[in-house]
N, C-alpha and C positions, 0 to 999 in steps of 0.2 A: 546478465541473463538469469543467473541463479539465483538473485535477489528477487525478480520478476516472481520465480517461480513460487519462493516462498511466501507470498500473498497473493496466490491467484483465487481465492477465497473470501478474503474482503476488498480483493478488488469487483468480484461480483455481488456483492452484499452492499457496500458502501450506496452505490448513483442512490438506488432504492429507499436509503434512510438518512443520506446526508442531511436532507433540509428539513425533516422530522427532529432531527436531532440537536442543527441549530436554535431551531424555534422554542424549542425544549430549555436552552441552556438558555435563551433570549427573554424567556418567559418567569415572572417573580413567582405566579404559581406554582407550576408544574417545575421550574425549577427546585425547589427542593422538596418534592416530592422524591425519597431514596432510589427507587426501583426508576424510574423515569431520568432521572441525572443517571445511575451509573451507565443505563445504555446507551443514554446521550455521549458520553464519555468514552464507552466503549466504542460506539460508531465515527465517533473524529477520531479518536487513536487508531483504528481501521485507516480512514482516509488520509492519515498522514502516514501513516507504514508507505500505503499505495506511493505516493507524493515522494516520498524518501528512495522507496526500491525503483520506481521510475526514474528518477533524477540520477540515482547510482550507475542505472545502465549505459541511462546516454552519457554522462561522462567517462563512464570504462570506454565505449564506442570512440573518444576524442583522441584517444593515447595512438601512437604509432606502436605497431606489433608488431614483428619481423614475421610473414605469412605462417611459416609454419609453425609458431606457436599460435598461432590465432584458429587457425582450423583444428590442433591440437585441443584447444579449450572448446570452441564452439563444440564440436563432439562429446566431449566430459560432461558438459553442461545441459543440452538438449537430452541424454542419457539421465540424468538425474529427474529432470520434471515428469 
């Protein structure tokens, strides 16, 4: 859940520029054009953060947790975001 939290920002930015971004990298022109590759660059490194902090949760989500450490954390954690 805290992983979530710490890209909730390019998880709203990404949908917007993802395939802007591919086409970009995809492309011999506009590929090395500097300013157009680094935000190509910076918008996949955004959508894999997303991809990574997603994947982290639902696997945390798979572990058996004896209840009362699990409502302990879910608390900590919904407090930080």
């Amino acid at each position: 859940m805290l992983a979530l939290c710490g890209v909730r920002g390019d998880a709203r930015a990404v949908p917007g520029g993802i395939n802007a971004a591919l086409e970009i990298l995809r492309t011999g022109e506009r590929f090395y054009d500097p300013g157009l590759y680094a935000d190509a660059v910076a918008t996949v490194s955004a959508a894999l953060r997303v991809v990574a902090a997603a994947a982290h949760a639902s696997a945390a989500r798979l572990h058996r947790i004896p209840h009362a450490l699990r409502a302990d954390h879910a608390g900590r954690d919904r407090a930080r975001c």
